[in-house]
C-alpha positions as CSV (number, residue, x, y, z in Angstrom):
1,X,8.0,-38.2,4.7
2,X,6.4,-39.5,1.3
3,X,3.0,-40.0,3.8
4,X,3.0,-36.0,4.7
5,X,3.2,-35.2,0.9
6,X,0.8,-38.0,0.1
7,X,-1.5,-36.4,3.3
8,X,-0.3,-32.7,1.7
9,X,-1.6,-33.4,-2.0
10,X,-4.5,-34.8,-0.5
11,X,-5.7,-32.4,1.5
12,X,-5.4,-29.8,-1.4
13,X,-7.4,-31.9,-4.3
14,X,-10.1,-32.1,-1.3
15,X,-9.9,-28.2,-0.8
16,X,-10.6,-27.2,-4.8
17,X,-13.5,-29.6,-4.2
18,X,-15.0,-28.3,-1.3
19,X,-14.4,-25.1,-2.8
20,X,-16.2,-25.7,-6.1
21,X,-19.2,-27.6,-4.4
22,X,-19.6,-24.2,-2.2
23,X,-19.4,-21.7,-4.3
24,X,-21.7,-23.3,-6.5
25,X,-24.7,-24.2,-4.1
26,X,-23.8,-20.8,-3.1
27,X,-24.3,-19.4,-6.2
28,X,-27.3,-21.2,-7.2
29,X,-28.8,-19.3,-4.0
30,X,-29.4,-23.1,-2.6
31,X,-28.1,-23.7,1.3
32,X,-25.7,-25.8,1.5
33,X,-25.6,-28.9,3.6
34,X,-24.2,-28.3,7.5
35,X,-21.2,-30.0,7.2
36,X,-20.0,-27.6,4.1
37,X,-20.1,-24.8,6.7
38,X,-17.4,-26.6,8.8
39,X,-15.7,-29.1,6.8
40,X,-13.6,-26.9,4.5
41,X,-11.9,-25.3,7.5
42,X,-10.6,-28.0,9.2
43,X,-9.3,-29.4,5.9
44,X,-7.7,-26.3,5.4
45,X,-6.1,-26.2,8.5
46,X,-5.1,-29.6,8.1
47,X,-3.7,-28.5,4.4
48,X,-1.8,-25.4,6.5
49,X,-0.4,-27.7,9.2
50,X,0.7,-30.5,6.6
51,X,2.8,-27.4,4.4
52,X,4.1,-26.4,7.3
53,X,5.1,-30.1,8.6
54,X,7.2,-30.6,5.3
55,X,9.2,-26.6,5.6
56,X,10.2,-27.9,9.0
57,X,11.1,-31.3,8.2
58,X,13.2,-30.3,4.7
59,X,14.1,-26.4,5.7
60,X,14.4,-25.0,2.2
61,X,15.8,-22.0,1.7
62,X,13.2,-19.4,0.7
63,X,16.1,-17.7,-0.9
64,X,17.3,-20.7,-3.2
65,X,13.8,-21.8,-4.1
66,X,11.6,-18.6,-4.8
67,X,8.5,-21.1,-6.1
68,X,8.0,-21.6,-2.0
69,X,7.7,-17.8,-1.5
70,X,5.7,-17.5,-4.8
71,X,3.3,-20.1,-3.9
72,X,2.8,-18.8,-0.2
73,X,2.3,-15.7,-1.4
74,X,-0.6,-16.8,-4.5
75,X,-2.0,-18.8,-1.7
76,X,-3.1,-15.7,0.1
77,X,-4.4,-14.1,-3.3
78,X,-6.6,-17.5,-3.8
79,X,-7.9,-17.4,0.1
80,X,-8.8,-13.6,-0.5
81,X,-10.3,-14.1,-3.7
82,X,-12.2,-17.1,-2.7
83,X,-13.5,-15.2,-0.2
84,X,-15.2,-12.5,-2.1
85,X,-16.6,-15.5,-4.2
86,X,-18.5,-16.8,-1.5
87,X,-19.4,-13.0,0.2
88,X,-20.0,-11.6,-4.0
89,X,-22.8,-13.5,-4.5
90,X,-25.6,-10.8,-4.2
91,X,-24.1,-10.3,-8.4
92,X,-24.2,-13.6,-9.7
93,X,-21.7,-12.7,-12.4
94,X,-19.3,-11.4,-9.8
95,X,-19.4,-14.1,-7.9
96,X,-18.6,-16.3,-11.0
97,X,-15.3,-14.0,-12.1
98,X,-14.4,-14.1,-8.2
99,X,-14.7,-17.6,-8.4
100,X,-12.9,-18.2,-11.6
101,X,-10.1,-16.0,-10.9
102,X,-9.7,-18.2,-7.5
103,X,-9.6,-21.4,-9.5
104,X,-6.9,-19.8,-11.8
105,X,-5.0,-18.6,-8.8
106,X,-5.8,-22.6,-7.4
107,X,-3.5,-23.7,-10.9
108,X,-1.0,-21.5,-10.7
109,X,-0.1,-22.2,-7.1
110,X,-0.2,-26.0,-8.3
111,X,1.7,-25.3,-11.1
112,X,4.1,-23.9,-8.9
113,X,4.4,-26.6,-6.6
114,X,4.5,-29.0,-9.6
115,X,7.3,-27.6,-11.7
116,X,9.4,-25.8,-8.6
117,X,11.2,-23.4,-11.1
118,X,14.9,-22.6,-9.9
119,X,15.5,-26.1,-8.7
């Protein structure tokens, strides 16, 4: 199991990567190479099917251990506000506070998974 949290942690540093190497081209109104159109979804969905690998191999209990709920929950937050980063970018400065609230969204649900209060 240590290998599907390794995989887990991985795929998430290489998300907030992607995700800052996008939004920036992005933002500095350059086009971004082909790969960055594709890439960041399949590590996503690799990051999606790794979380849900490690729920079904140790079932918490969402009701003992409200920092999984919280961080599911912040995870959607980050997706929607990462997406109005990308689609904002007509207003530069609203793409950056779009952006910049995603990242802080990005640290809590780290945090979260981090510290697991209630445990």
């Amino acid at each position: 199991m240590l290998w599907l949290k390794f995989f887990h942690v991985s795929t998430v540093i290489i998300t907030v990567l992607l995700f800052i190497w996008r939004w920036r081209l992005f933002a500095t109104g350059k086009t971004p190479p082909h790969f960055l159109k594709w890439l960041p979804h399949l590590n996503d969905s690799l990051l999606l099917f790794s979380g849900i690998a490690m729920v079904w191999l140790h079932p918490w209990n969402l009701l003992d251990n409200g920092w999984l709920p919280g961080k599911i929950s912040l995870l959607l937050v980050y997706i929607y506000l990462g997406t109005k980063a990308m689609h904002n970018l007509k207003s530069t400065g609203g793409a950056k506070q779009w952006g910049i609230a995603a990242l802080g969204v990005y640290i809590l649900m780290v945090s979260l998974a981090i510290l697991k209060p209630g445990m």
